[in-house]
C-alpha positions as CSV (number, residue, x, y, z in Angstrom):
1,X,0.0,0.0,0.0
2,X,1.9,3.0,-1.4
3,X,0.0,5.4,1.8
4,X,1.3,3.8,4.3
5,X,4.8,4.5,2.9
6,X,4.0,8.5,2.7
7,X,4.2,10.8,5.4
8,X,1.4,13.1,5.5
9,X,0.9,16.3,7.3
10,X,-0.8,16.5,10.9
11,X,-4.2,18.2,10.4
12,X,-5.7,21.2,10.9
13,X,-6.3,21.2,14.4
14,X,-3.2,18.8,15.8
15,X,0.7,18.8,15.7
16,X,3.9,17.4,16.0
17,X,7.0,18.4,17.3
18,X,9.6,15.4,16.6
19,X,10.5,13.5,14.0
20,X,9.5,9.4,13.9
21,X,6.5,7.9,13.9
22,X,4.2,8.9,16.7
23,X,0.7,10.2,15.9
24,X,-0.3,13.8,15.7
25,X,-1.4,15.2,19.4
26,X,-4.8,17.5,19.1
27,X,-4.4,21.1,20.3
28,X,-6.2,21.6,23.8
29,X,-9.8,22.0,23.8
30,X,-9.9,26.0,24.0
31,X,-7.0,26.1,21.3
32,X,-7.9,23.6,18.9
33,X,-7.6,25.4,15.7
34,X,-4.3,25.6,13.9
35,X,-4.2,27.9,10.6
36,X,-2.7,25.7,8.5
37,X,-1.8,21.6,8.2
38,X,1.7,20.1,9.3
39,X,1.7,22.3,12.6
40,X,5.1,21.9,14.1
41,X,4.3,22.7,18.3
42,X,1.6,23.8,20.5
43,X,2.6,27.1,20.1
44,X,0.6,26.9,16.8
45,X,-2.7,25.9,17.9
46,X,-5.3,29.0,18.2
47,X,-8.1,30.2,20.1
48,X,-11.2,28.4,18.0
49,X,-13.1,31.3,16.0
50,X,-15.7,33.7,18.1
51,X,-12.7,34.1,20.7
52,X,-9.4,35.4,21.2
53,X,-6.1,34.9,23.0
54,X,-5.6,37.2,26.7
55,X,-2.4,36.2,27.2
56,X,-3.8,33.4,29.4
57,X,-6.5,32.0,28.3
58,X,-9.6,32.3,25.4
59,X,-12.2,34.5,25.7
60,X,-15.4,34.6,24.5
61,X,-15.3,37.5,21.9
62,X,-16.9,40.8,22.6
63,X,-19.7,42.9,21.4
64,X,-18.5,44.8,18.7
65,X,-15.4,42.8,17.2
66,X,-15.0,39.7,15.3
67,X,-12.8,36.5,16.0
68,X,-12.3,34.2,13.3
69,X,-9.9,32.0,14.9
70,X,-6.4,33.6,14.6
71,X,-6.3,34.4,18.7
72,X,-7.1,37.7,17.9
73,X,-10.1,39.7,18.3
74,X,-10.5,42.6,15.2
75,X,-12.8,45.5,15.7
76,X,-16.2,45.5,13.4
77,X,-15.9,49.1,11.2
78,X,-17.0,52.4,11.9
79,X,-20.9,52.5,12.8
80,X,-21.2,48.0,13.1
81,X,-21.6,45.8,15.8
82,X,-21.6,42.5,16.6
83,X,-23.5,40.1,19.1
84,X,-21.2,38.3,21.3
85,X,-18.6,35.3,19.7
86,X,-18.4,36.6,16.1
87,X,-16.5,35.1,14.2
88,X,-16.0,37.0,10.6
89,X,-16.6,40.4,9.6
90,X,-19.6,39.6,8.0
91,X,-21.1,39.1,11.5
92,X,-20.6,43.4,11.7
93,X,-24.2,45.0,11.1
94,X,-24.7,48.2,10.6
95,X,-25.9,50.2,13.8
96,X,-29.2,52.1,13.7
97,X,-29.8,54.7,11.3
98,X,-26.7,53.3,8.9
99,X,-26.7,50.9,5.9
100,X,-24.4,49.0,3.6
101,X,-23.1,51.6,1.1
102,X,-23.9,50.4,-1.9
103,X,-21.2,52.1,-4.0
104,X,-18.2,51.6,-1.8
105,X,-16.8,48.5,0.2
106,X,-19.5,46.2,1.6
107,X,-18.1,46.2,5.0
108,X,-18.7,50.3,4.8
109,X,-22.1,51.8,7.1
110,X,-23.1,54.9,5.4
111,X,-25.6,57.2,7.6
112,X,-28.9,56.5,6.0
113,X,-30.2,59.6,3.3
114,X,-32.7,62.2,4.2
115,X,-36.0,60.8,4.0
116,X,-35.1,57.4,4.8
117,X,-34.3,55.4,7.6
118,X,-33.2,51.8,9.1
119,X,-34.0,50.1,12.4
């Protein structure tokens, strides 16, 4: 069987730090996202997407930002929010009284025109 010749890349999700023929080890519960395949350490593995890395621990993101699994937590853009846990900036709505502009990027809330309005 010509696969069980190959070595393959440790999944998204896992790693492995030595060379032979162990198994991949999954990244901890909180951190089990890695950004790519053939992670190398535990330093790789993320917060999952819809939180973000403290320093210590994963949080929950907040109200207002975006996680999408990088360990970071990105503000939404001018005049959006999100609910808590987000996780890509297509979460951000516009706030009351803006809207998608329609003529510039989508992730863009213009203030709605006269004579109109949004809830």
């Amino acid at each position: 069987d010509d696969l069980a010749s190959l070595c393959l890349p440790c999944p998204k999700g896992q790693f492995k730090a030595t060379v032979g023929d162990e198994t991949c080890t999954s990244c901890p519960a909180a951190r089990g996202n890695t950004l790519q395949e053939a992670s190398k350490s535990q330093g790789d593995c993320k917060c999952l997407p819809g939180s973000y890395d403290n320093g210590t621990a994963c949080l929950t993101c907040d109200p207002g930002y975006f996680c999408e699994g990088t360990g970071i937590n990105t503000l939404c853009p001018d005049h959006s929010s999100t609910n808590r846990g987000a996780t890509a900036l297509a979460d951000c709505k516009c706030v009351l009284g803006f809207a998608r502009a329609l003529t510039v990027a989508a992730s863009t809330c213009e203030p709605c025109p006269s004579g109109t309005y949004k809830l």
